[in-house]
FIVO-466634 format. One record per atom (N, C-alpha, C, CB): x, y, z; residue in three letters; atom name; chain. Coordinates in steps of 0.02 Angstrom, whole numbers, plus 32768, in hexadecimal, padded with zeros to 4 digits. Glycine has a CB too. Layout:
# residues N
- u,v,w,residu,atome,chaine
- X,Y,Z,Ala,CA,A
...
***
This chain:
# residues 112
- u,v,w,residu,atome,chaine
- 3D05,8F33,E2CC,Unk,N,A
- 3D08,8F7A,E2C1,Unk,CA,A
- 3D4A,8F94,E2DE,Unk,C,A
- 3CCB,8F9F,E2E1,Unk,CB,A
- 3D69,8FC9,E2BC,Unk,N,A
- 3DAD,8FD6,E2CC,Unk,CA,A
- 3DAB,900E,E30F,Unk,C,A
- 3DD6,8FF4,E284,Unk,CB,A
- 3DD9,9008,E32E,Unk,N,A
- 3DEA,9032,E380,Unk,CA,A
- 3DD8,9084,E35D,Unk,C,A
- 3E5D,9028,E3A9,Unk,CB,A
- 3DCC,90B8,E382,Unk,N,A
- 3DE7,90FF,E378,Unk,CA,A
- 3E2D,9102,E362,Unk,C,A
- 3DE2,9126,E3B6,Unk,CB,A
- 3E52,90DA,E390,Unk,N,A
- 3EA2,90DC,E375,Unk,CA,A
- 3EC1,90E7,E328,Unk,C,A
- 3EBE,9098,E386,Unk,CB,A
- 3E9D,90A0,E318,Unk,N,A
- 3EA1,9072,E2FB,Unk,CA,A
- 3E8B,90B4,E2A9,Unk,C,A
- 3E6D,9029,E320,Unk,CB,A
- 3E57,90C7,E2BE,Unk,N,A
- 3E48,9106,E280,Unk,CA,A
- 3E77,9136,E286,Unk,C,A
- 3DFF,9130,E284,Unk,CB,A
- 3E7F,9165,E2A8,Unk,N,A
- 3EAF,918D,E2C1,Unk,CA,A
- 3EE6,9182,E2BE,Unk,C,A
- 3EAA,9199,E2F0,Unk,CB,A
- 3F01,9160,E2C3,Unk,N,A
- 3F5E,914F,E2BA,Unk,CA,A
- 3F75,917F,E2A7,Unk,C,A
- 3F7F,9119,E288,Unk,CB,A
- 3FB0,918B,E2B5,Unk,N,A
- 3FDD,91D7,E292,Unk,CA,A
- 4001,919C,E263,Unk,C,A
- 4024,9219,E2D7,Unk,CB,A
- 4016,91BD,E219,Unk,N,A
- 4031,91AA,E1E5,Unk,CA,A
- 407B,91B5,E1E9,Unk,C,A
- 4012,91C8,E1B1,Unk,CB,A
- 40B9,91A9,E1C9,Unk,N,A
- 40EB,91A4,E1C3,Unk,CA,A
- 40FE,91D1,E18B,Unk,C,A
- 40F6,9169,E1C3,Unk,CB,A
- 4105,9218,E18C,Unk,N,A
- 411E,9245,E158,Unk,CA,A
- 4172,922F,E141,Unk,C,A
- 4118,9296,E17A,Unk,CB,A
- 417B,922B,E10C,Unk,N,A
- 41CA,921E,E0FB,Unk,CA,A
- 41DC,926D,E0E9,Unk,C,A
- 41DC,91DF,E0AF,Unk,CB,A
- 421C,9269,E104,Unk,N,A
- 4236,92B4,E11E,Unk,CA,A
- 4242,92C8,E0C6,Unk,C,A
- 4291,92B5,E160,Unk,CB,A
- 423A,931C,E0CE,Unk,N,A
- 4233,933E,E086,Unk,CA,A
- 428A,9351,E081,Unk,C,A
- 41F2,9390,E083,Unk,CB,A
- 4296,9338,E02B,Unk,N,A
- 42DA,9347,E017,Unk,CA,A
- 42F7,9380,E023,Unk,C,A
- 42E1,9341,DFDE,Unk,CB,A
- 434E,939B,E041,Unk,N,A
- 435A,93D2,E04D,Unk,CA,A
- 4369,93F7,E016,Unk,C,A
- 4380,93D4,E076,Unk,CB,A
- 4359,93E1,DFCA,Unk,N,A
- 435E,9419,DFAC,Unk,CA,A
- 4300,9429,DF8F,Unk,C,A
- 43A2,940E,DF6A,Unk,CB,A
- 4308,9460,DF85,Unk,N,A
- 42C7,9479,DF70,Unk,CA,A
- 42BB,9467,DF26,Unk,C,A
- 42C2,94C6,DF7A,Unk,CB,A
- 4270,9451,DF21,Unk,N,A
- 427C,9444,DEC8,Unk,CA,A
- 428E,9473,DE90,Unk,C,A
- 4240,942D,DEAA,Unk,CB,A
- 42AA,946D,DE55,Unk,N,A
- 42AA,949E,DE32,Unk,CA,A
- 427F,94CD,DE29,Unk,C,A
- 42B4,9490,DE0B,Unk,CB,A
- 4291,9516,DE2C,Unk,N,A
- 4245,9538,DE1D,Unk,CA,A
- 422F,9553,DE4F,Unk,C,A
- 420E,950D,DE09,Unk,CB,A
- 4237,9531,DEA1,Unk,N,A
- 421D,953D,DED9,Unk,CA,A
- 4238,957B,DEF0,Unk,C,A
- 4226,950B,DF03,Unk,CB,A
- 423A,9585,DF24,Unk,N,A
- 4245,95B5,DF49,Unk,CA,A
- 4298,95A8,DF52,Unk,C,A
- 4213,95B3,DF8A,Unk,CB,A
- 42BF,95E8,DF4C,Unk,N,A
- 4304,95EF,DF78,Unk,CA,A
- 432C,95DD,DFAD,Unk,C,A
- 4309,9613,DF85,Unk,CB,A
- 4358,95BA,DFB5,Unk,N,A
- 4395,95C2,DFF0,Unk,CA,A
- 437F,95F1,E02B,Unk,C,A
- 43DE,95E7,DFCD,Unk,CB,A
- 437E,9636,E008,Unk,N,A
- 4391,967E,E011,Unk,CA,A
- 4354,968A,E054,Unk,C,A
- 4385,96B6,DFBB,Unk,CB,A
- 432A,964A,E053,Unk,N,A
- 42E8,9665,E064,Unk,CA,A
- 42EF,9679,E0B1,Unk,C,A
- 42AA,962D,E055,Unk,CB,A
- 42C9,96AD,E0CD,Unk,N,A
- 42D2,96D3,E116,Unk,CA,A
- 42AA,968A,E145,Unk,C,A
- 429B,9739,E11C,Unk,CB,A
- 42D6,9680,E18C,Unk,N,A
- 42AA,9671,E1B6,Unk,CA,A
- 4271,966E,E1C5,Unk,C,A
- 42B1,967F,E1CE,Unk,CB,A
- 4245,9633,E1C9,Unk,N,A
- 4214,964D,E203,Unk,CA,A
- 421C,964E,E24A,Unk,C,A
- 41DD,962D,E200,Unk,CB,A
- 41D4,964B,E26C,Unk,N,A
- 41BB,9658,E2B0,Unk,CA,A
- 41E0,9613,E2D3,Unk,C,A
- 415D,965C,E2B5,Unk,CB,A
- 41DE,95DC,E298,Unk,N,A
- 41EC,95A6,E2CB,Unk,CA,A
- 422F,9592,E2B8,Unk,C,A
- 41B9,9567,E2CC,Unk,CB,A
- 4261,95AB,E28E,Unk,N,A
- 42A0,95A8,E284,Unk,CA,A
- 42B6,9582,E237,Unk,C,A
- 42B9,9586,E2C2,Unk,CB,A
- 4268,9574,E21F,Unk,N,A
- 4261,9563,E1E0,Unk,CA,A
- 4278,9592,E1A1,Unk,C,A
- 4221,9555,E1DE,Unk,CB,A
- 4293,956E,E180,Unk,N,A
- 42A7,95A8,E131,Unk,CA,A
- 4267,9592,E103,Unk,C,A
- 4309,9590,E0F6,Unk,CB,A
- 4255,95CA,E0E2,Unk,N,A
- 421C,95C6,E0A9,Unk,CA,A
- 4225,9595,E07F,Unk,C,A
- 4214,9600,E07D,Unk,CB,A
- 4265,958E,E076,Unk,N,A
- 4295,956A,E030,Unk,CA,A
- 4284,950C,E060,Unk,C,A
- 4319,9596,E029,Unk,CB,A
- 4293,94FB,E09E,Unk,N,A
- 4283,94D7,E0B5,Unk,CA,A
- 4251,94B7,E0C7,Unk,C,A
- 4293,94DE,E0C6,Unk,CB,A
- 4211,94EB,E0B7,Unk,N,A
- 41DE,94CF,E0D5,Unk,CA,A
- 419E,94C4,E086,Unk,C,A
- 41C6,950C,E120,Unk,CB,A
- 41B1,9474,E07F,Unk,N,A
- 4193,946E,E023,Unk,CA,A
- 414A,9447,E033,Unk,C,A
- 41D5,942C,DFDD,Unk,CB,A
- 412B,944D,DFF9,Unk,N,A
- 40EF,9437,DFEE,Unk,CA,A
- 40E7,93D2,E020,Unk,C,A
- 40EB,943B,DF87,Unk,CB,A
- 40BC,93C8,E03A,Unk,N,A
- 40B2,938F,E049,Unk,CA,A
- 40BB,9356,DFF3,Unk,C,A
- 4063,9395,E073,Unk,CB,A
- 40A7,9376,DFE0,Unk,N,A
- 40A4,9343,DF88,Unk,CA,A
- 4065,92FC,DFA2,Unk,C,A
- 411D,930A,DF6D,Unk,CB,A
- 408A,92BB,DF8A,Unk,N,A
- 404C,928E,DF77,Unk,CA,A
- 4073,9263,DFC2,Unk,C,A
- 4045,925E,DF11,Unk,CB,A
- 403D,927B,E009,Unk,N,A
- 405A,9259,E029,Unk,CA,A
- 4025,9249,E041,Unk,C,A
- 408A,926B,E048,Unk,CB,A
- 4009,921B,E082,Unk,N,A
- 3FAF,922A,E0AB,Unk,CA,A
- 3FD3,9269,E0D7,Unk,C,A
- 3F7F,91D1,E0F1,Unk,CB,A
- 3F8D,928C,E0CF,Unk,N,A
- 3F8E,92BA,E0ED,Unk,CA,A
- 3F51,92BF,E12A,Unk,C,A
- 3F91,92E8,E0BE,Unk,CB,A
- 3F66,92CD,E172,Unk,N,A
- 3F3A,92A9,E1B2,Unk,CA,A
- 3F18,92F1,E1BB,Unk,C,A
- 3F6D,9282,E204,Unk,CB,A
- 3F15,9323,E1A1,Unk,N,A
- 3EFD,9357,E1C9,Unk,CA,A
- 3EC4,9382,E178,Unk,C,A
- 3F55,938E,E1F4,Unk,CB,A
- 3E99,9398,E192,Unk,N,A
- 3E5B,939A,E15F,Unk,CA,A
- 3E49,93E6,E16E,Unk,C,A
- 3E13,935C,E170,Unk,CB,A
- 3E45,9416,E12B,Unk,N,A
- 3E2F,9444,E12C,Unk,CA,A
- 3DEB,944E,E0F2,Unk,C,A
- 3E66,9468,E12A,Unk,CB,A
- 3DC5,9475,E10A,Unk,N,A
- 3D86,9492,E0E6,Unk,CA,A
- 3D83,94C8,E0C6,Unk,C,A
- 3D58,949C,E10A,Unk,CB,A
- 3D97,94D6,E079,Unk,N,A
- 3D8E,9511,E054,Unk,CA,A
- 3D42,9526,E033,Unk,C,A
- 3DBF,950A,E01E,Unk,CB,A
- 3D33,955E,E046,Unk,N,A
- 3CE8,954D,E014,Unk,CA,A
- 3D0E,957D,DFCF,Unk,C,A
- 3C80,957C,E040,Unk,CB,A
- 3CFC,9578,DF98,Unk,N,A
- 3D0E,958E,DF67,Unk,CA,A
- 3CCC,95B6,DF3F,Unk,C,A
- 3D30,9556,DF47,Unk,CB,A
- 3CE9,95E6,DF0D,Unk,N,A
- 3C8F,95F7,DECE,Unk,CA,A
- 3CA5,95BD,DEA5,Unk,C,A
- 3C83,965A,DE87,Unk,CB,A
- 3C76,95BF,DE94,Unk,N,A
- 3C6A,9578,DE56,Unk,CA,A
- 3CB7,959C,DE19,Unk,C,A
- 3BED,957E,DE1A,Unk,CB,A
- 3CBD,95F9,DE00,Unk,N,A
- 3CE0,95F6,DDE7,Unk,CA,A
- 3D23,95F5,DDEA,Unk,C,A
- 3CD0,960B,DDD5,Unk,CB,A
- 3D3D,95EB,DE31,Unk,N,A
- 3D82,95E5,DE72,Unk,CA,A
- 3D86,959B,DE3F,Unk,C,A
- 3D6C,95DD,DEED,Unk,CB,A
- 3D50,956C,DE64,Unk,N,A
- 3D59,9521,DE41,Unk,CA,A
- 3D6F,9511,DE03,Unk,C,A
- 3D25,9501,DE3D,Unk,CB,A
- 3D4D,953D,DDE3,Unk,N,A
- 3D50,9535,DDA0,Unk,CA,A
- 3DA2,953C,DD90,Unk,C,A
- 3D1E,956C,DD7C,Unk,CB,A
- 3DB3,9563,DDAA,Unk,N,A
- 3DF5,9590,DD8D,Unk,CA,A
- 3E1B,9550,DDA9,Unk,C,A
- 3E0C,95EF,DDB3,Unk,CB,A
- 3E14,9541,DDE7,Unk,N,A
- 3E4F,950F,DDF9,Unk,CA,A
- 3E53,94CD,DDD5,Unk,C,A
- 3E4B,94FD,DE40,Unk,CB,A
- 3E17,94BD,DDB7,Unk,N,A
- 3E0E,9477,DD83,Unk,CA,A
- 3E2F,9492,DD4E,Unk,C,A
- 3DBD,9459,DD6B,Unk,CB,A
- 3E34,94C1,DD28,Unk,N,A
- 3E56,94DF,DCFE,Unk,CA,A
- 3E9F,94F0,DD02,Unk,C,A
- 3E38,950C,DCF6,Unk,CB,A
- 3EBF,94EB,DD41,Unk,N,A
- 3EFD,94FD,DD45,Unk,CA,A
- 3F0B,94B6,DD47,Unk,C,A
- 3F14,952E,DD7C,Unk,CB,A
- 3EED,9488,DD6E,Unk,N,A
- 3EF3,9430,DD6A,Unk,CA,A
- 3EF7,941A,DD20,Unk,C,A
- 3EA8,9405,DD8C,Unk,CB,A
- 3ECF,9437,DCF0,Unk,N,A
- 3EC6,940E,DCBA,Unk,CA,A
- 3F04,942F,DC92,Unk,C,A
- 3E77,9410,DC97,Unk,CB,A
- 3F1D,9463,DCAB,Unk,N,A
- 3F5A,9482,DC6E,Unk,CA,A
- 3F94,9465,DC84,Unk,C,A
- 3F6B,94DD,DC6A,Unk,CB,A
- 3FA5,9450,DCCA,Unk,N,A
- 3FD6,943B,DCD6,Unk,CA,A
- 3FDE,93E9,DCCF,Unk,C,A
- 3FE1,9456,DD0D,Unk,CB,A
- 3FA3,93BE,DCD2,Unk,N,A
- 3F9B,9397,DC9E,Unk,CA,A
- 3FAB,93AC,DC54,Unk,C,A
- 3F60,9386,DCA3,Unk,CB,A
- 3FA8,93AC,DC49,Unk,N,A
- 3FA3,93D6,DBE6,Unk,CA,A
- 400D,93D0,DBDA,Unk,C,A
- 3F73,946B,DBE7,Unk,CB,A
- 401E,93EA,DC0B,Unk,N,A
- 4062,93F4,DC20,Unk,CA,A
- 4092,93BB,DC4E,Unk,C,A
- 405B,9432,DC46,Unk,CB,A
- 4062,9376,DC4C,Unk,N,A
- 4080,9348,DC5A,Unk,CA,A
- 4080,9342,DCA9,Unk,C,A
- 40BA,934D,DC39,Unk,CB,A
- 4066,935A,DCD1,Unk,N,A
- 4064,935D,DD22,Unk,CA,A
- 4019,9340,DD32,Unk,C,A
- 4070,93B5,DD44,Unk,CB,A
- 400D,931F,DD41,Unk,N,A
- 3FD1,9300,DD4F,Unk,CA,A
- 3FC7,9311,DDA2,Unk,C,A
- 3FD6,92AC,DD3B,Unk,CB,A
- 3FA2,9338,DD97,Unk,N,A
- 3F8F,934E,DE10,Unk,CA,A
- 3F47,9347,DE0E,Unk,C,A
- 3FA3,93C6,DE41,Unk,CB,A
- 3F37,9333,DE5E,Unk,N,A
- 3EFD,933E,DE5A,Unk,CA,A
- 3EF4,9396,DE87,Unk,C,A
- 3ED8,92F6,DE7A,Unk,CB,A
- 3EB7,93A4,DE8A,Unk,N,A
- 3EAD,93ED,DE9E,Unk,CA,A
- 3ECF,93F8,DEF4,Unk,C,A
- 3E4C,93FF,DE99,Unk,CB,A
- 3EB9,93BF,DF2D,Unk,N,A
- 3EE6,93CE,DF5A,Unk,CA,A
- 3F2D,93D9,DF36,Unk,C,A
- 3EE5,9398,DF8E,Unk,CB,A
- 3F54,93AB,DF25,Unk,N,A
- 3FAC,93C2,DF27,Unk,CA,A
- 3FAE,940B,DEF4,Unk,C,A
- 3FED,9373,DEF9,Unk,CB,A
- 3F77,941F,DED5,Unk,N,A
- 3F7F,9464,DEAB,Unk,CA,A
- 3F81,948F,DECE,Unk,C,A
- 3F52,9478,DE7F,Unk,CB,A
- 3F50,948F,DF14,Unk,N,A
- 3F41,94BA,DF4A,Unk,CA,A
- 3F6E,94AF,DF79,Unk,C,A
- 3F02,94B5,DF64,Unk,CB,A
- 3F9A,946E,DF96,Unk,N,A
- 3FBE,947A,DFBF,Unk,CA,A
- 4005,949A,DF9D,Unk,C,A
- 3FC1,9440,DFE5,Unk,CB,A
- 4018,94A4,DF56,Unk,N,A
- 403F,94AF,DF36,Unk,CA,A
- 4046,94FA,DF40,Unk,C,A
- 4035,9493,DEFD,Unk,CB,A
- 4009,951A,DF29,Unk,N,A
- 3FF7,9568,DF25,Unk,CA,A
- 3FF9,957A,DF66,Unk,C,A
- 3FB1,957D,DF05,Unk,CB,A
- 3FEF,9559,DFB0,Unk,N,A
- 3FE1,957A,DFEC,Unk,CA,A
- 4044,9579,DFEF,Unk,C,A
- 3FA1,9549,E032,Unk,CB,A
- 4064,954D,DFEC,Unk,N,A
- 40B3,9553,E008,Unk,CA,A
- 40C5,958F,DFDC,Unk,C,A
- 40EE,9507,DFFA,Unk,CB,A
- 40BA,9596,DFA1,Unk,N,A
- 40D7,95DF,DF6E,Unk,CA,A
- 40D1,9618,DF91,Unk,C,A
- 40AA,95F2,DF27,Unk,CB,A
- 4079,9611,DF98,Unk,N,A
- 406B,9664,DFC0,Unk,CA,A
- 4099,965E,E013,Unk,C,A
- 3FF7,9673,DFD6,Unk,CB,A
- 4087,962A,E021,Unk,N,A
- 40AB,9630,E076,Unk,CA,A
- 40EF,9647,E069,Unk,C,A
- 40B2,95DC,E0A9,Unk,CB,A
- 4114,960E,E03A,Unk,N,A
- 4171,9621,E034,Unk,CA,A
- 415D,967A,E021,Unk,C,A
- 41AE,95E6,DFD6,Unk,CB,A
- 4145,9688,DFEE,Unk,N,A
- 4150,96C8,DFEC,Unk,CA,A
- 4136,9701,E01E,Unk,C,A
- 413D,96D4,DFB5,Unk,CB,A
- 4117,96F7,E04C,Unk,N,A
- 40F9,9720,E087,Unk,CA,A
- 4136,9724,E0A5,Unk,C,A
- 40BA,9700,E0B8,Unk,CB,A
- 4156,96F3,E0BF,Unk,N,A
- 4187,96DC,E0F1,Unk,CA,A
- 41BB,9700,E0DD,Unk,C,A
- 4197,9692,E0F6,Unk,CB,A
- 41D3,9712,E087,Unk,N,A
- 4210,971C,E064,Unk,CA,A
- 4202,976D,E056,Unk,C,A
- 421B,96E6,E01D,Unk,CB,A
- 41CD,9781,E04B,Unk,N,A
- 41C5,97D5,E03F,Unk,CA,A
- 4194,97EE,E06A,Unk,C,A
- 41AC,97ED,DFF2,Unk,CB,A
- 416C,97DF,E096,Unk,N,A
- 4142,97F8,E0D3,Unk,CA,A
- 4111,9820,E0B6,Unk,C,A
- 4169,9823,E10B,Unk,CB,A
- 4104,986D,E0C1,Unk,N,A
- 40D1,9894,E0AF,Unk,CA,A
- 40EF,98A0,E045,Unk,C,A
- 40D2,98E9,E0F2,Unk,CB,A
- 411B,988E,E040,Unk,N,A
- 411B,988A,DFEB,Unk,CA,A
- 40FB,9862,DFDE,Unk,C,A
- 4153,987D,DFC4,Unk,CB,A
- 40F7,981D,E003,Unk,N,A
- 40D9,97CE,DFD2,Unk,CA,A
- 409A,97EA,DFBC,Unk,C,A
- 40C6,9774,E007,Unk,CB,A
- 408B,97B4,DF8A,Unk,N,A
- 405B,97BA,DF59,Unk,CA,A
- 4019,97B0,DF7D,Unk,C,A
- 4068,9789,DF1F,Unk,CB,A
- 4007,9778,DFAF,Unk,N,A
- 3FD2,9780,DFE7,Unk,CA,A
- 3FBC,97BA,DFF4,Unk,C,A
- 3FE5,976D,E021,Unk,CB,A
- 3FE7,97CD,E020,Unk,N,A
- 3FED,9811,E03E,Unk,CA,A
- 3FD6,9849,E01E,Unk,C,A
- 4029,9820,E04A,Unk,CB,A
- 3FF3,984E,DFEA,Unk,N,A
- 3FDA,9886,DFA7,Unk,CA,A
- 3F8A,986E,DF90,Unk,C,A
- 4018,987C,DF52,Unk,CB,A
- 3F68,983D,DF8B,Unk,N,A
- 3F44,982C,DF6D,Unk,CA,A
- 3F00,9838,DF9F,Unk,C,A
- 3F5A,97EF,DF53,Unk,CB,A
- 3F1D,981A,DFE2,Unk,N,A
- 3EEF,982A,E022,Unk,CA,A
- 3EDD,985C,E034,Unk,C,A
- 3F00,981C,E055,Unk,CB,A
- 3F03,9892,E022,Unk,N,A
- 3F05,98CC,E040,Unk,CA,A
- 3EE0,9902,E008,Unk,C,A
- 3F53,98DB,E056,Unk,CB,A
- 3EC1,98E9,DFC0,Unk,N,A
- 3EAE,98EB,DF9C,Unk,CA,A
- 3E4D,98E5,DF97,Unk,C,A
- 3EDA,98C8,DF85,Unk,CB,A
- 3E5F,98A2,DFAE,Unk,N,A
- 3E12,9887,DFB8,Unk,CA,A
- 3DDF,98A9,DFE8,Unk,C,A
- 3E16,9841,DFD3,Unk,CB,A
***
């Protein structure tokens, strides 16, 4: 049977390219808190990922996100629903970070 260690191990992230992918977020992008640029700080993509979060979703949240999976399949991008969701969380973050009480979060939260 394997050590605690032995499960646990921290993984080896390979450092993210300094240009942003096409499409992504801007140069232009404002600082953060920790000296990070929005434009710098990109999606994890298809890497292991050591740290685990719990979304509960409505069945029609789910629905919608299998549907945004299956169109971007349709369009030649094959993801599974994590990298769709870690994709969509860096957009809203870069844009929080880049327009503050404008971003689209913000507007939407403040809504709900």
């Amino acid at each position: 049977m394997p050590a605690a260690d032995d499960l646990f191990r921290p993984t080896v992230v390979p450092d993210a390219p300094d240009t942003p992918d096409e499409g992504g977020p801007s140069d232009e992008a404002q600082p953060t808190a920790e000296g990070k640029s929005a434009a710098k700080r990109a999606p994890s993509g298809r890497v292991r990922h050591d740290e685990k979060m719990t979304v509960y979703v409505t069945a029609d949240e789910l629905l919608d996100i299998e549907h945004a999976r299956l169109s971007l399949r349709r369009s030649g991008l094959s993801v599974d629903r994590g990298r769709l969701v870690r994709e969509a969380l860096a957009l809203v973050i870069a844009d929080l970070e880049q327009n503050g009480d404008d971003s689209v979060i913000v507007q939407r939260l403040m809504q709900a």
